[in-house]
N, C-alpha and C positions, 0 to 999 in steps of 0.2 A: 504494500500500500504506500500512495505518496505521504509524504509530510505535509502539511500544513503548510510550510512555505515552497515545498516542490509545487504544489498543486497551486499554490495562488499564482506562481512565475508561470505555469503549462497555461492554465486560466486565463490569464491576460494576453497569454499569446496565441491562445489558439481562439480568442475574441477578436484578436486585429487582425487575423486572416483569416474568422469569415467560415470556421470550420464548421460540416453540418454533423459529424458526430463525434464524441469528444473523450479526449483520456482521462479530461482532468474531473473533476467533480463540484458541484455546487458550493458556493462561498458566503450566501447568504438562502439561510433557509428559514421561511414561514413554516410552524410547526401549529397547526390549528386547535388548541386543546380543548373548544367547546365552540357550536354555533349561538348558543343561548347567550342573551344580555339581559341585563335590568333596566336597561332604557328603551324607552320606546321614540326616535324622533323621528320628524316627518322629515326630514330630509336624507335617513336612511330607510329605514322600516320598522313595520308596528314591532310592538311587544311579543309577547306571547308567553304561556306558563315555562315554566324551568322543565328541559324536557334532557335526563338524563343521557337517553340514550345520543343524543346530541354532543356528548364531552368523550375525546379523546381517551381512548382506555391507558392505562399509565405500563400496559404490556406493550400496547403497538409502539406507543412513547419511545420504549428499552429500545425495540428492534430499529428502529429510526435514529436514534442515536449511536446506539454502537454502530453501525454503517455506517453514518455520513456525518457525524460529528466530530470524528479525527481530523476532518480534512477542510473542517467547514470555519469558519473566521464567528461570523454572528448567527444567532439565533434568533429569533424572532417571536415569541413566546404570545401570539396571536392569531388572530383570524376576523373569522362574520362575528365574532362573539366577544364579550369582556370575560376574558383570561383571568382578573386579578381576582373573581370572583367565586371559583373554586379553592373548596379549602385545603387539597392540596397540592395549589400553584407555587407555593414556597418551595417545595418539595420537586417541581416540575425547574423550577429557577435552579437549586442547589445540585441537580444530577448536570443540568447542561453546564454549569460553570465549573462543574468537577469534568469535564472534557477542556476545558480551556480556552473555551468556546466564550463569546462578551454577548451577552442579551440583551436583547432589544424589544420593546415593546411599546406600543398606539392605547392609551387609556385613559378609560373617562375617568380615571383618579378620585374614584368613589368608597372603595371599600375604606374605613377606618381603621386600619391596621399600621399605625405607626411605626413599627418594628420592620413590618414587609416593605415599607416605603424607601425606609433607611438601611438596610439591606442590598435595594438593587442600588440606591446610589452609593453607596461605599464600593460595590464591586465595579465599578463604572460602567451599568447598563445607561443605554441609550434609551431616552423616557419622551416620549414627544405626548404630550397631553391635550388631548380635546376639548377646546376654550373655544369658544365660538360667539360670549357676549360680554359685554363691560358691566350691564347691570343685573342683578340678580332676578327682577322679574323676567326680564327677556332672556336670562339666560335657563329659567327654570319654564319657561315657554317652548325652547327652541330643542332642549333637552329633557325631556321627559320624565320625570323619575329624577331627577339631578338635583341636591339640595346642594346649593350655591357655597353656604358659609362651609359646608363638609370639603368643599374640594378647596375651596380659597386656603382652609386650614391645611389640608393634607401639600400643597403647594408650598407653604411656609416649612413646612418637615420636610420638602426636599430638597430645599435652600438651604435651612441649619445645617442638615447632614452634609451638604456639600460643603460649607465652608468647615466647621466640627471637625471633618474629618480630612479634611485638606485634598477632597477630590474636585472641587469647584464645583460652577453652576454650569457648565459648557456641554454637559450629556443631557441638558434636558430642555426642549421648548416648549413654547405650546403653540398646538396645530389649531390651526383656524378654519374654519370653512365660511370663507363668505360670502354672509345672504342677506337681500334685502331688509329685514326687519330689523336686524343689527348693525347698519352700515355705520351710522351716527357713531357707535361703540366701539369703532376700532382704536382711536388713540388712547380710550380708557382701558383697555385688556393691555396697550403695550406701557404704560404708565404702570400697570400692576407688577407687568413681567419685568420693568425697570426695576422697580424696589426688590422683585427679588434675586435679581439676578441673569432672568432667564432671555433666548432668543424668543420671536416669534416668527412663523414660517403659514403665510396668507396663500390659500388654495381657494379656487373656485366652488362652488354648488353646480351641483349638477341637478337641472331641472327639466324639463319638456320645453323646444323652441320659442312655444305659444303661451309658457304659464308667466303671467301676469308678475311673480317674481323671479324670473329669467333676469339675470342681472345686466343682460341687453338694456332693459328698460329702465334701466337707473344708472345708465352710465354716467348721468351729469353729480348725482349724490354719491355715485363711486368714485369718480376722480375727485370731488371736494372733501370726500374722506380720507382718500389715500393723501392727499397734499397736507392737510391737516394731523395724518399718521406721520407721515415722513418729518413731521415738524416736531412733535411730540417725541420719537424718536432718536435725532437728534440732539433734542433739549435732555433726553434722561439719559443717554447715550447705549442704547438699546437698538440691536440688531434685529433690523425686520428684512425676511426673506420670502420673495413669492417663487413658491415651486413651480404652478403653474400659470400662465395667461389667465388675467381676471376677466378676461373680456376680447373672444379670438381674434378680432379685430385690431388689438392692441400686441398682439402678441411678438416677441422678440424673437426673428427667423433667426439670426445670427447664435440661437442658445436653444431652441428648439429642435434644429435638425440636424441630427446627430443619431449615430444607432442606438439603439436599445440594450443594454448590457442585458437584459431581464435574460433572454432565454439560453443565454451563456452561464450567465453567473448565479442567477435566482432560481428556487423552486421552493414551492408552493404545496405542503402535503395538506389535505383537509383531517377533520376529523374520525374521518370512516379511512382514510388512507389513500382516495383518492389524488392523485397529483396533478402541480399547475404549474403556469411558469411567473404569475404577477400576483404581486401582492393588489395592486388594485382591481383586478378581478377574480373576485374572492364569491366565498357566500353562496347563496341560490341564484339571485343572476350573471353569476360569473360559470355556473354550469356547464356551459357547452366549451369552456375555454379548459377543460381539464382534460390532461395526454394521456392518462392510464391509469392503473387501480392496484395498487403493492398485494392486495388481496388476492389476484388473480397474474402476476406479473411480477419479476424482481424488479428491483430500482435502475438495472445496468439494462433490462428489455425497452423498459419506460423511458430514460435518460436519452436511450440511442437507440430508439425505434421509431418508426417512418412520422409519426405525428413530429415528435419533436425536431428530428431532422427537416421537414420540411420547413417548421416553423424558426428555425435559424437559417435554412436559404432562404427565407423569402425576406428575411431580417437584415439578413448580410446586403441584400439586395434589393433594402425597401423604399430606396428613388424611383423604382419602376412601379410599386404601386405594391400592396399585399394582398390576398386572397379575399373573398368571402369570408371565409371561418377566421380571420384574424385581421379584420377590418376593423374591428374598436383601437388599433395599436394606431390607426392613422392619426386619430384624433391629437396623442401622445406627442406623434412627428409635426402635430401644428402648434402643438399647444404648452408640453412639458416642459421646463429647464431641466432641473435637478431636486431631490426632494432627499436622500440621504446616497446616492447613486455614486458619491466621491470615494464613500468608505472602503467599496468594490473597484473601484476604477478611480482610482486619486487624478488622471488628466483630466476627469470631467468637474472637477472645481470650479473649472474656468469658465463653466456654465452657470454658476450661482448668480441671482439676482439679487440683489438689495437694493429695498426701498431706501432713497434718501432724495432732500429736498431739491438737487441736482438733477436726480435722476428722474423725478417723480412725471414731467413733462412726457419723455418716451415710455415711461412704464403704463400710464393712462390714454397713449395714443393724442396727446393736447399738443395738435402744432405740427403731426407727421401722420396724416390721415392714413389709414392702412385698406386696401380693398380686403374685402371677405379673400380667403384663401381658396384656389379651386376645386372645387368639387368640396368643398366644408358643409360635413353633416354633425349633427349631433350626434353623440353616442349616444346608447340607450340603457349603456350601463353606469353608474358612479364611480368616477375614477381620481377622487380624491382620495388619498390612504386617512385611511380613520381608525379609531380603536378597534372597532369591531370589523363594519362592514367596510365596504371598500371607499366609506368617507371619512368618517373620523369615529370618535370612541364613543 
């Protein structure tokens, strides 16, 4: 078997040419341990009862990590579901960081468990937190099930521990998704994430072309928020980063079109053991985007068998256009920067965006009018990473 660092140097290089089956193995793996949450928002999907059978057995877990743990960089310790909410997630954290492996996880930063919190930030897991309102009513609106002052608090225990324990604030942001009802609130979430330390990283809502909060139709309150964020920002000296185009219109080609590392470097096991290649199509509507089933298939048939192979030639070579069955990845090629994609590929850094009062003009499209891009459809899936589903936690 490779090493950890043999397979990251095969990795990278059998990424820049483009290879359609592969020696090296997965570098960043979503491990799904439950599709069930405790939130219900409307801008991922409803609620529904805790449905056991829905959570990762902690056998398939074993078989998953002794395979592809030795060789894998991060783990991902999420999915359609909030992860921190099983009670034993600590237990699911301590086997994979006993591989040497650094975890990462998308969460609605709900459970109260102070110990668990300070925990992954001492071993410098990567925490990006689903914050999506500056006020507490709009944000217990927008979030379902979310009491405000439990996450603000458990936010301030990931700050202490960071500084406490001398691993800083720099593994943890919080993910945004913005939407219409919240626009007014952006400079106040990053005034928050000022005090205590943290980045924040502004993603898109994904909505229907035609729904009324389509944030087409608030482009004028969107770029008066984003100038007004960028200012705020600056004044607390707080890193705001947009991963995706808030508006495809606006979007930055020069950081957008570039390949996809996903189907090199990432993979995606569900909770039944089904396998994917993106963390943003995840869940029930990321279904049809899944390559094979460890249940019926090893990991090396699945890996390097004709699904996945096709789906890295057509990647390698997606200026010509992608298929039918992986046509949600175009959207990606109009619209994506970067969202943690340097961790795997440290050249694509270069693709970060940050808001700042300088920049704020191109990143809002004020002054550089953009035509719609050709042939630009909406996806029909949500392709913002989120705690659970494949928008935030």
């Amino acid at each position: 078997m490779l090493t950890r660092e043999e397979n990251r140097v095969l990795n990278l290089r059998e990424f820049e040419e483009g290879r359609a089956r592969l020696r090296s193995r997965p570098r960043a793996l979503f491990v799904e341990l439950t599709e069930n949450c405790n939130f219900s928002c409307p801008m991922c999907r409803s609620g529904g009862p805790f449905d056991r059978s829905k959570n990762m057995s902690f056998e398939l877990f074993e078989e998953i990590a002794e395979e592809l743990f030795p060789t894998a960089e991060i783990v991902d310790l999420r999915g359609w579901g909030e992860s921190t909410i099983l009670k034993r997630f600590p237990e699911f954290v301590d086997r994979t960081l006993s591989y040497g492996c650094r975890v990462r996880i998308v969460t609605n930063l709900s459970v109260p468990n102070e110990e668990m919190w300070r925990h992954l930030v001492r071993n410098r897991a990567l925490i990006a937190v689903s914050f999506d309102a500056g006020e507490e009513k709009t944000f217990e609106t927008l979030r379902s099930g979310a009491k405000f002052k439990t996450i603000v608090r458990n936010l301030e225990i990931l700050a202490d521990e960071g500084r406490a324990s001398g691993v800083g604030t720099d593994n943890v942001h919080l993910n945004v998704v913005v939407q219409a009802a919240a626009l007014e609130e952006l400079s106040q979430i990053v005034t928050l994430a000022g005090r205590l330390g943290f980045r924040v990283h502004l993603n898109p809502v994904t909505l229907g072309h035609d729904d009324p909060d389509n944030l087409r139709f608030h482009r004028d309150r969107l770029a008066a928020s984003l100038a007004e964020t960028a200012r705020v920002a600056e004044e607390t000296g707080t890193e705001v980063r947009i991963d995706a185009a808030l508006d495809e219109e606006w979007a930055l080609t020069e950081h957008t079109a570039k390949t996809c590392t996903h189907p090199w470097m990432y993979c995606y096991v569900n909770y039944a053991g089904r396998v994917g290649f993106c963390d943003h199509l995840i869940g029930q509507p990321g279904e049809s985007y899944l390559l094979g089933d460890l249940r019926t298939a090893s990991f090396e048939e699945i890996w390097n068998g004709p699904s996945y192979q096709d789906l890295r030639a057509e990647h390698a070579a997606w200026e010509k256009g992608l298929s039918k069955r992986f046509e949600e990845c175009n959207w990606c090629y109009r619209n994506r920067y970067v969202d943690f994609d340097a961790e795997t590929h440290p050249g694509y850094a270069e693709h970060t965006v940050r808001l700042t009062p300088a920049n704020c003009p191109a990143v809002t499209g004020e002054g550089t009018p953009r035509p719609p891009s050709p042939g630009a459809t909406r996806p029909s899936l949500p392709l913002t990473v989120v705690s659970h589903p494949p928008h935030q936690s």
